[in-house]
C-alpha positions as CSV (number, residue, x, y, z in Angstrom):
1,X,0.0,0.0,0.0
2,X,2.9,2.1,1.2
3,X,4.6,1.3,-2.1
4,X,2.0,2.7,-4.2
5,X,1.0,5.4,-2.8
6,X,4.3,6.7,-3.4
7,X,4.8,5.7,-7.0
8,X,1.2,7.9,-7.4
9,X,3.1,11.1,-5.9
10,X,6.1,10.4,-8.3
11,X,3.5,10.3,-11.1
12,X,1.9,13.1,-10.3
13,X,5.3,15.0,-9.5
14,X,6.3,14.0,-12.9
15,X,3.1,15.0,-14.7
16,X,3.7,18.3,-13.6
17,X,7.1,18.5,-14.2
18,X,6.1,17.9,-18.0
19,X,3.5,20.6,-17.3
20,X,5.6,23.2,-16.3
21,X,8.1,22.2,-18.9
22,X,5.5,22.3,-21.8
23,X,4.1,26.2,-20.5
24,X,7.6,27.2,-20.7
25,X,8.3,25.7,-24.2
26,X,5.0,27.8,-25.0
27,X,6.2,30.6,-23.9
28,X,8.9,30.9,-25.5
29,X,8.1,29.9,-28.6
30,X,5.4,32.7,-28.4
31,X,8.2,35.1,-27.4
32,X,10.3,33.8,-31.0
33,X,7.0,34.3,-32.8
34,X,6.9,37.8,-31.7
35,X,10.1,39.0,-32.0
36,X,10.0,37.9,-35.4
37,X,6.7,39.5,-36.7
38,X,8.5,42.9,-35.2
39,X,11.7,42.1,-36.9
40,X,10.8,40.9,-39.6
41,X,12.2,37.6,-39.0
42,X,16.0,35.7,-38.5
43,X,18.5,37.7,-40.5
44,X,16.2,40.7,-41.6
45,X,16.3,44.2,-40.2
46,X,13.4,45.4,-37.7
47,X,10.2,46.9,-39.1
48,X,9.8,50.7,-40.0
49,X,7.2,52.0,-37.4
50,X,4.2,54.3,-39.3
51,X,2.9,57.0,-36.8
52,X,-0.4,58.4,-37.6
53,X,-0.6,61.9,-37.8
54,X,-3.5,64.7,-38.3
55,X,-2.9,66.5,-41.7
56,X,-4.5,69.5,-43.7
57,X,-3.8,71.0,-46.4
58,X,-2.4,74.6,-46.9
59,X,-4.7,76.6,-49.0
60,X,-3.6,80.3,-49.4
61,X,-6.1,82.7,-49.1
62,X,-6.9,86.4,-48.2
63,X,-7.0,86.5,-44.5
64,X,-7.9,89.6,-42.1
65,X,-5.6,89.9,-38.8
66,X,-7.2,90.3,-35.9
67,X,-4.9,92.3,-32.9
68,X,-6.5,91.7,-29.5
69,X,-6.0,93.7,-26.8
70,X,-7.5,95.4,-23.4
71,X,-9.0,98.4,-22.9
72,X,-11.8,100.3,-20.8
73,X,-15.1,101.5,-20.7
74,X,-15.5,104.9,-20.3
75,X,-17.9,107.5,-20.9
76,X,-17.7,109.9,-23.6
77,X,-19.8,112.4,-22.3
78,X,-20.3,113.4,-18.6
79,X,-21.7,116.2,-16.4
80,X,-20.4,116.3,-12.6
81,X,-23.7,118.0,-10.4
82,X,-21.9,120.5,-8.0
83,X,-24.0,122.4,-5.8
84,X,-23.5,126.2,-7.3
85,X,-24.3,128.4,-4.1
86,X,-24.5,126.7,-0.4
87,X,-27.3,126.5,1.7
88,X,-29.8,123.7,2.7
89,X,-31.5,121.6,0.4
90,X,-34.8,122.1,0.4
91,X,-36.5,119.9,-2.6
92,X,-34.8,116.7,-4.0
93,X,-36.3,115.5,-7.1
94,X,-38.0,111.8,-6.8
95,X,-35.8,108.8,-7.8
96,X,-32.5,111.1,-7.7
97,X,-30.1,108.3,-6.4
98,X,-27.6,105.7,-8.3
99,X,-28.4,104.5,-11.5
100,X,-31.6,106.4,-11.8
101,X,-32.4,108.0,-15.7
102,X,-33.0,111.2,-15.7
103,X,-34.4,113.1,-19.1
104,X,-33.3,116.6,-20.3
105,X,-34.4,119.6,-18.3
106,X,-35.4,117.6,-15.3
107,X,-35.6,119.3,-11.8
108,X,-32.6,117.6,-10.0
109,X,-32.5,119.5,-6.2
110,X,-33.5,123.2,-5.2
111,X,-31.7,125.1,-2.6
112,X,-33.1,127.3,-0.1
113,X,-33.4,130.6,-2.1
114,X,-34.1,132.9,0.9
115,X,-30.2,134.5,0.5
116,X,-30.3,135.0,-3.2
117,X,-34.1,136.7,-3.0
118,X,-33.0,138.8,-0.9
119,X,-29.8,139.7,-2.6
120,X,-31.9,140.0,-5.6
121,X,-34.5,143.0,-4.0
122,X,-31.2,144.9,-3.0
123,X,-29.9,144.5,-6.3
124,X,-33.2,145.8,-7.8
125,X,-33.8,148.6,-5.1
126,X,-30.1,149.6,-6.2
127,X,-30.8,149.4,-9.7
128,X,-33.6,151.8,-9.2
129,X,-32.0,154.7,-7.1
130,X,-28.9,154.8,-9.7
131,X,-31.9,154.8,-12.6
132,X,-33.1,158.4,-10.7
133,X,-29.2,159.3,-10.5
134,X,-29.1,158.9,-14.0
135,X,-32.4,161.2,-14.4
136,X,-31.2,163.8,-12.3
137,X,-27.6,164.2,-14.2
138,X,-29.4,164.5,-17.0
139,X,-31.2,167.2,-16.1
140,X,-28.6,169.0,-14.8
141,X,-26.5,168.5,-17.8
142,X,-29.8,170.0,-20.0
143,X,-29.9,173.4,-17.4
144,X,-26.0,173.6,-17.1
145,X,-26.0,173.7,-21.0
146,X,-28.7,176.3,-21.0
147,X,-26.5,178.4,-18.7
148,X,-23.4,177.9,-20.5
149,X,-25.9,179.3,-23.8
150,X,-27.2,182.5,-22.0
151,X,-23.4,183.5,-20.4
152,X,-22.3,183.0,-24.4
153,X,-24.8,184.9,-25.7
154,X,-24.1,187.9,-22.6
155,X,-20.6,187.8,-24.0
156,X,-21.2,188.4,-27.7
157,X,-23.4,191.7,-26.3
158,X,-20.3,192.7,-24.2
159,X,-18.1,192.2,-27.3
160,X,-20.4,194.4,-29.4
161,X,-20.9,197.3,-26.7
162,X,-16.9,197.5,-26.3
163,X,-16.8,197.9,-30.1
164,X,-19.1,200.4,-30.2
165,X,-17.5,202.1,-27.6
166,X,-14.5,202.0,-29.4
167,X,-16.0,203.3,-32.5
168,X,-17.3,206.5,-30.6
169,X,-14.3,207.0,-28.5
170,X,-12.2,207.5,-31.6
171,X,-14.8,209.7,-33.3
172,X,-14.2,211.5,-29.7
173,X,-17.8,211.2,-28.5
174,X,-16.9,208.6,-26.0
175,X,-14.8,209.1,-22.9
176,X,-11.9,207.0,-21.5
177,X,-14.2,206.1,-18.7
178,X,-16.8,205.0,-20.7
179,X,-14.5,202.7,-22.5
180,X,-12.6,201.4,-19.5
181,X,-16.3,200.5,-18.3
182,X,-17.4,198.7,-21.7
183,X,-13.5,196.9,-21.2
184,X,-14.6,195.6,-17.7
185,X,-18.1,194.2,-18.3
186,X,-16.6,192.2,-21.4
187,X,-13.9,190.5,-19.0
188,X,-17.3,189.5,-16.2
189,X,-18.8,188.1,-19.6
190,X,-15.6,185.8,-20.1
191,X,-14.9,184.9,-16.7
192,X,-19.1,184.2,-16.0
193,X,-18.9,182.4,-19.6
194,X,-16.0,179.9,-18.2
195,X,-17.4,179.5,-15.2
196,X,-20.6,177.6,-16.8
197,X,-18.6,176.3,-19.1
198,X,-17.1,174.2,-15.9
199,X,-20.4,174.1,-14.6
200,X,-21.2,172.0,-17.7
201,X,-18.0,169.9,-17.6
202,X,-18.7,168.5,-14.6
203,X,-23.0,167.9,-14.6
204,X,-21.4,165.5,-18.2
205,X,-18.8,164.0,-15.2
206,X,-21.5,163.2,-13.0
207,X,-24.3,161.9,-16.0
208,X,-21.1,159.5,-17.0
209,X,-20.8,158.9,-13.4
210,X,-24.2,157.6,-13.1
211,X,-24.7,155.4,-16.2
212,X,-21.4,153.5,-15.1
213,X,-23.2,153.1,-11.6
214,X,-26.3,152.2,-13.8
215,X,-24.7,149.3,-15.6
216,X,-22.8,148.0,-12.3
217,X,-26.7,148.0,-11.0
218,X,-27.4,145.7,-13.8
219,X,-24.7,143.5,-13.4
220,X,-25.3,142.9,-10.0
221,X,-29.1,142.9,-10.4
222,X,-28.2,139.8,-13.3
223,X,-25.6,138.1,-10.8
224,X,-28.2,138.2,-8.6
225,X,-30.6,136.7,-10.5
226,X,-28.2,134.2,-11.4
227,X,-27.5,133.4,-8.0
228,X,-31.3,132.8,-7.5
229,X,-32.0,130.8,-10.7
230,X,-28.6,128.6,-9.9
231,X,-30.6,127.7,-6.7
232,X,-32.1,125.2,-8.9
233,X,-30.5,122.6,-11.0
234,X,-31.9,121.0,-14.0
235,X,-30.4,117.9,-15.7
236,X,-28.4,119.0,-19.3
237,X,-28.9,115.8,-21.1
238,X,-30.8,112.6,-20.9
239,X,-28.2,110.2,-19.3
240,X,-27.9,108.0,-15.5
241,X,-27.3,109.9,-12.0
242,X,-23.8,108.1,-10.4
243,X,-21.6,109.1,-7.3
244,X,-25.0,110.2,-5.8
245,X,-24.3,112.0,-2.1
246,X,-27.3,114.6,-1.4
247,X,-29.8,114.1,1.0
248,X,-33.4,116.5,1.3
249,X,-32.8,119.5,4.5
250,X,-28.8,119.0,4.1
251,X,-26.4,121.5,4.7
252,X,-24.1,122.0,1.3
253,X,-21.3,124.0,0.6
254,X,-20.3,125.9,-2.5
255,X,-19.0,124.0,-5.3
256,X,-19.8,120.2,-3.4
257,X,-19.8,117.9,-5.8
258,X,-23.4,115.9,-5.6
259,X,-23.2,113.3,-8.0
260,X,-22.6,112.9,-12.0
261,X,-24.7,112.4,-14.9
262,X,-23.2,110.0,-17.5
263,X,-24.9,109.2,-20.9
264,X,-24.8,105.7,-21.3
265,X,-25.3,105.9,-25.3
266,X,-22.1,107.6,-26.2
267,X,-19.7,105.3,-24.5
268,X,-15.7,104.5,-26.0
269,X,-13.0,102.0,-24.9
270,X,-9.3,103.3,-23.8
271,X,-7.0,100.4,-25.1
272,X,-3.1,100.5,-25.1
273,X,-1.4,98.6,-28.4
274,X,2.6,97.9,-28.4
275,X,4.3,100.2,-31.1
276,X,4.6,97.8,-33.6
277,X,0.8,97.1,-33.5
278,X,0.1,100.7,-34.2
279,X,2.1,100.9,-37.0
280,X,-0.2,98.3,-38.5
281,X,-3.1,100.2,-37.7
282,X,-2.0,103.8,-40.0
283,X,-1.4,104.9,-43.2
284,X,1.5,105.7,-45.5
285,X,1.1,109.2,-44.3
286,X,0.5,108.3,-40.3
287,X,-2.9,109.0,-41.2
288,X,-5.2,106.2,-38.1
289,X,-6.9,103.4,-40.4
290,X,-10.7,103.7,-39.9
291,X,-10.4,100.6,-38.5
292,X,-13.7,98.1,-37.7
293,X,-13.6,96.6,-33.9
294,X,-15.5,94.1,-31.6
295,X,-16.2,95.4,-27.8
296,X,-16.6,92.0,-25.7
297,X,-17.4,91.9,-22.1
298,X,-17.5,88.3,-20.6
299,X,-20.5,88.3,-18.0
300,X,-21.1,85.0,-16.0
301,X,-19.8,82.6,-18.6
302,X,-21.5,84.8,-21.4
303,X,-20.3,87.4,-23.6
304,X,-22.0,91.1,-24.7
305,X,-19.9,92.0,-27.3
306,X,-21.0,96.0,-29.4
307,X,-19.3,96.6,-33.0
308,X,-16.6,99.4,-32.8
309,X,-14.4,101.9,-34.7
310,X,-11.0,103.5,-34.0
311,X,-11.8,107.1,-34.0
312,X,-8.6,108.8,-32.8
313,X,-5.3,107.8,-30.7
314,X,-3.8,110.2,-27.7
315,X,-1.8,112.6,-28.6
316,X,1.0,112.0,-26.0
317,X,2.8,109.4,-24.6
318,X,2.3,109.1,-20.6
319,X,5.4,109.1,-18.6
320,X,6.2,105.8,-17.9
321,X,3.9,104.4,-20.2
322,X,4.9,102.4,-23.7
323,X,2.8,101.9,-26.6
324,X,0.0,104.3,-28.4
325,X,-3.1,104.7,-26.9
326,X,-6.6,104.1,-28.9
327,X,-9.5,105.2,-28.6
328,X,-12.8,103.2,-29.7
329,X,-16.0,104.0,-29.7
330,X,-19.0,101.6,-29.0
331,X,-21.9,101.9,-31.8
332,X,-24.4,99.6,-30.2
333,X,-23.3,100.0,-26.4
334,X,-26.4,98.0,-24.2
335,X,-25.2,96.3,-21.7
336,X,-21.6,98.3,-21.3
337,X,-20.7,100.7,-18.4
338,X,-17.9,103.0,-17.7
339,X,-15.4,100.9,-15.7
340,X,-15.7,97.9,-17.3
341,X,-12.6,95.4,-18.6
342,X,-13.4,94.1,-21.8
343,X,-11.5,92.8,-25.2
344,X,-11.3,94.5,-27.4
345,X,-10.5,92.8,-31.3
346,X,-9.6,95.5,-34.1
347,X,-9.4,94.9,-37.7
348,X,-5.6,94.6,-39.3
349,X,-5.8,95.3,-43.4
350,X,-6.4,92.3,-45.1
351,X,-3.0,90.0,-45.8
352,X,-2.6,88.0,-49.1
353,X,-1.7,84.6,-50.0
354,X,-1.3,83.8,-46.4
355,X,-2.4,80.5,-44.4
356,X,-4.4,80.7,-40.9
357,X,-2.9,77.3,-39.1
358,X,-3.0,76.0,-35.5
359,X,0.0,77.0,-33.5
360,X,0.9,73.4,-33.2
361,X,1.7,72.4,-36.6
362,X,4.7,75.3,-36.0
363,X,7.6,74.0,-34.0
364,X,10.1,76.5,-32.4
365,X,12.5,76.7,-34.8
366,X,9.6,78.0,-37.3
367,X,9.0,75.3,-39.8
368,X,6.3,73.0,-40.4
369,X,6.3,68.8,-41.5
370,X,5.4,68.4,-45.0
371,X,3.5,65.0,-46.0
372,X,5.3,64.1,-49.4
373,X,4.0,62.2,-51.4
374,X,5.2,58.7,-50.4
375,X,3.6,60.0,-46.7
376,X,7.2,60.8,-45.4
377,X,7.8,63.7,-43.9
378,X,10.1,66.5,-44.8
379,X,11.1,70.8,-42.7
380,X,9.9,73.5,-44.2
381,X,11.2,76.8,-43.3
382,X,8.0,79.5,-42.9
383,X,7.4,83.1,-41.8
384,X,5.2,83.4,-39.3
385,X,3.2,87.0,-39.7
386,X,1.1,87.0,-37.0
387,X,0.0,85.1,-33.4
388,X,-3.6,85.1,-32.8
389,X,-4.2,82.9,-29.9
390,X,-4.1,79.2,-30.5
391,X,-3.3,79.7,-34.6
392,X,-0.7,81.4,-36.4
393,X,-0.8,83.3,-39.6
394,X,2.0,82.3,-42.5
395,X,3.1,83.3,-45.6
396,X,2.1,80.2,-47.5
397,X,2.9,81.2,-50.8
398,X,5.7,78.4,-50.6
399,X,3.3,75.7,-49.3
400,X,0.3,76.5,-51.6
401,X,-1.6,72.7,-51.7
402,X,0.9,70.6,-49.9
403,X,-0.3,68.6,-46.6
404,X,1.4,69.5,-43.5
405,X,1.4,68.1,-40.1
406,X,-1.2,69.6,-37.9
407,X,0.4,68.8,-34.6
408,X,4.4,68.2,-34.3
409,X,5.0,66.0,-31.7
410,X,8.6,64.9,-30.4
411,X,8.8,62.0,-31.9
412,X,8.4,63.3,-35.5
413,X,11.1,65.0,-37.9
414,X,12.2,64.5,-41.3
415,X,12.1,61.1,-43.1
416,X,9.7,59.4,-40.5
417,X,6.8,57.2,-42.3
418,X,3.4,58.6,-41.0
419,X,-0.2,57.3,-41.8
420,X,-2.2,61.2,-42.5
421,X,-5.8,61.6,-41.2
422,X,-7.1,64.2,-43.0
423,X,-8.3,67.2,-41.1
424,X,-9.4,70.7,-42.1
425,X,-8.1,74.1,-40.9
426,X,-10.8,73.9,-38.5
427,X,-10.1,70.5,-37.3
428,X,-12.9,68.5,-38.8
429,X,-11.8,64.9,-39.9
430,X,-12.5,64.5,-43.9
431,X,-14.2,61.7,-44.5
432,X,-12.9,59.3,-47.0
433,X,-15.5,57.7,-49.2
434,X,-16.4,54.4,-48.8
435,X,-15.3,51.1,-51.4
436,X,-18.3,50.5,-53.4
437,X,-18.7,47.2,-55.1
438,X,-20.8,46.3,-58.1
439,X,-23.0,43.1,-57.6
440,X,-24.1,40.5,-59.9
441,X,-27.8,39.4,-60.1
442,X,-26.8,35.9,-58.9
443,X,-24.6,37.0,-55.5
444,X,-27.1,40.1,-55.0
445,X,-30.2,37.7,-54.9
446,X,-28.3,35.1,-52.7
447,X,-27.6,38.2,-50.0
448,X,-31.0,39.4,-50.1
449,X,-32.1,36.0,-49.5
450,X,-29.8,35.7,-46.3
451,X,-31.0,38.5,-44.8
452,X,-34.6,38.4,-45.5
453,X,-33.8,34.6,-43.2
454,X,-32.1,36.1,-40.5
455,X,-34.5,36.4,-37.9
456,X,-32.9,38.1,-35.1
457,X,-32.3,41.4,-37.0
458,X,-34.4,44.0,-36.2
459,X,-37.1,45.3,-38.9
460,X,-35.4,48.5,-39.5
461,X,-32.2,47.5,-40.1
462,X,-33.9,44.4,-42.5
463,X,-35.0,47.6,-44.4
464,X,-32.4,49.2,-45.0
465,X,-30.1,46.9,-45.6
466,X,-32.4,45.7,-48.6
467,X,-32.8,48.9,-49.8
468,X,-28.6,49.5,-50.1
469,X,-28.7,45.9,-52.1
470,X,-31.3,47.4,-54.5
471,X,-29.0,49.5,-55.4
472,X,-26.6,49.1,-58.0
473,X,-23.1,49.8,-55.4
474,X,-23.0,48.3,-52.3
475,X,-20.2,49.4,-49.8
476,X,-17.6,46.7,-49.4
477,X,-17.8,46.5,-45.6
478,X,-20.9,45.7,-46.0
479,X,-20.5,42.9,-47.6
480,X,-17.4,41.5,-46.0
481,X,-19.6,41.4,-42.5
482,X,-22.8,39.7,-44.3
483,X,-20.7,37.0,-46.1
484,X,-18.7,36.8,-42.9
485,X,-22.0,35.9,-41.0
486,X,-21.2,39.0,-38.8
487,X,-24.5,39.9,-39.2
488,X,-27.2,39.6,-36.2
489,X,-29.5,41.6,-34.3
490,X,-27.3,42.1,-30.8
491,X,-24.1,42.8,-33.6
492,X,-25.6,45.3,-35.4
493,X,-26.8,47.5,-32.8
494,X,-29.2,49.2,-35.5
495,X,-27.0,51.0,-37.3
496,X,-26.3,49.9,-40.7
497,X,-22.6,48.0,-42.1
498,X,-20.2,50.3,-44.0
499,X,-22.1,53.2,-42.8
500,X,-25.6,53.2,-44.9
């Protein structure tokens, strides 16, 4: 018993040291078999490895630039509300607070007008006493000219009498006495003559006098007025209050600033460009490009974007500032408010024979892979004219219908065997079309017969799968997997072999 029990562990100890021996001869016979299929078998050198690669084609084409940059919203037009004479605040107009819309000759706030009324009764009792001023100098003018008159015409009667007097005295009718006489009443004419002569000068002194107080009476009388019509304040323009600080019965000073009004259609972008972008953006004569623009504003995962024009650029440099300045303004600007950061995308003149392409198929050294036409690859030196985010602009006047590489990766370069999929600029995979094969009567009727018999395919594919045999090409996949036997209603999934 002893005996063979033992010789039933040396069995079984030998059966699986056969075992163990045979899984090892497997394996590496398996391991030969493979090495070879990768070499290409004892004596031969190892296989070429084909990377598959995504590939477009360059097409040159007219292309416009587009220079991004960052600018902001501000308002083109602006009115700060500054109280124009102190006092308290007597009326405040309804809804005058942040954000409200006010319309064009609106009543904003009033201020007590107490002061400037009263200032504005002085001014016209003022006005009034230098009005009967003015009367009274110009009737004493009128009587000192009448005087001046009558003393003139005294004077010509004194001048007459002394030459009659003179006549008669040398005739020797007269005496000396008589003469002296005639002598001295002439000189009282003179003297009373220039004395309302004087009188005269200084009744015009004190009429000029009083018309200059008259129009000072007026001025003050209109700054007065002023005063009590600035005691109000009316809104200049349709537009929003902002910065609102005023409360009714508070105490304001002078020249307080109140709030602002800001007019929310007329609003522009400040954006700052590098030199060399502004030098794309002018004329042979430095002459600004009327440029077209996009305003974007990203909100919450969505964007408000407003066409734009460039309408000027700042005159100056600021110090410590580099670049040039733009200014664009918003023609449909809902949604935008001053102090917002936004994009803004302007308009480069249009380029010619040049290639938009993704900033991969670019590698630093600035060439691109070229797909010849045994699908090996080849450098190609290019000139890259502009960046614009993930995609590059080139001068593919060089390249003009050759396939490229869309993505360089390290392990291509020149010479390397590559299988293309072909994409387009915009990354969508063209789709090769599918081997059609013409069918005889004989093999079309024996197909249509094994699927009319194949129960466990559902009804709509049954359909139309017979109605791509009634045709007269019939993809080739499509047949492989029916004569194949590939063909069953778990297999299928309801979609159609060879895509039909």
């Amino acid at each position: 018993m002893r005996f063979l029990t033992r010789s039933l562990i040396a069995l079984l100890l030998a059966a699986l040291s056969f075992s163990a021996l045979a899984y090892a001869g497997y394996t590496m016979f398996t391991a030969i078999q493979s090495r070879a299929e990768v070499t290409g078998g004892p004596g031969q050198g190892a296989r070429e490895r084909v990377f598959t690669v995504r590939a477009l084609t360059v097409a040159p084409d007219e292309v416009t630039p587009v220079l991004s940059a960052f600018g902001e919203v501000r308002t083109r037009r602006s009115l700060e509300l500054r109280a124009p004479v102190g006092g308290q605040v007597l009326e405040v107009a309804s809804g005058f607070e942040d954000g409200a819309d006010v319309g064009e000759g609106q009543l904003l706030f009033r201020i007590d007008p107490a002061d400037a009324e009263a200032a504005l009764a002085l001014a016209q009792s003022d006005l009034a006493r230098a009005e009967a001023e003015l009367r009274d100098a110009t009737r004493a003018l009128d009587l000192a000219g009448e005087d001046v008159a009558a003393a003139e015409a005294q004077l010509d009667l004194r001048v007459r009498a002394l030459d009659r007097r003179r006549g008669l005295a040398d005739r020797g009718v007269a005496t000396e006495a008589a003469l002296e006489e005639a002598e001295l009443a002439l000189s009282s004419a003179r003297q009373a003559a220039v004395g309302r002569r004087q009188a005269e000068a200084q009744a015009i002194a004190r009429r000029d006098q009083a018309e200059s107080a008259l129009e000072r009476q007026r001025i003050t009388l209109s700054e007065a007025e002023r005063r009590l019509s600035d005691t109000s304040v009316y809104a200049s323009f349709n537009g929003t209050l902002a910065d609102v600080s005023l409360t009714e019965g508070g105490i304001v000073n002078t020249n307080e600033q109140l709030g602002r009004i800001i007019d929310p259609d007329l609003l522009e972008v400040s954006v700052r460009v590098s030199t060399a972008q502004y030098l794309r953006l002018i004329d042979e004569d430095g002459r600004l490009l009327n440029s077209d623009a996009e305003v974007a504003l990203e909100v919450a995962g969505f964007e408000i974007t407003s066409p734009g024009r460039v309408v000027r650029a700042s005159a100056t440099v600021e110090q410590g500032q580099g670049g040039r300045q733009l200014f664009v303004e918003l023609v449909a600007p809902r949604g935008f408010r001053p102090g917002d950061f936004v994009t803004v995308r302007l308009n480069e003149p249009a380029l010619q024979d040049v290639a938009l392409l993704p900033a991969t198929a670019v590698s630093a050294t600035g060439t691109v892979l070229v797909i010849n036409e045994d699908n090996r690859l080849s450098a190609a030196p290019v000139t890259v004219l502009r960046r614009q985010g993930d995609n590059v602009l080139i001068d593919a006047s060089a390249l003009a219908g050759q396939e490229i590489v869309r993505e360089i990766g390290p392990s291509l370069g020149t010479g390397i065997l590559v299988r293309p999929q072909r994409e387009t600029a915009t990354g969508e995979v063209v789709q090769e079309p599918p081997e059609m094969v013409t069918l005889d009567p004989e093999r079309r009727a024996r197909l249509i017969a094994q699927i009319e018999g194949n129960t466990r395919m559902p009804e709509p594919v049954r359909a139309r799968m017979l109605a791509q045999l009634s045709e007269e090409s019939v993809p080739a996949s499509m047949l492989e997997r029916l004569e194949s036997g590939n063909v069953g209603g778990g297999g299928m999934g309801g979609r159609l072999p060879g895509g039909g």
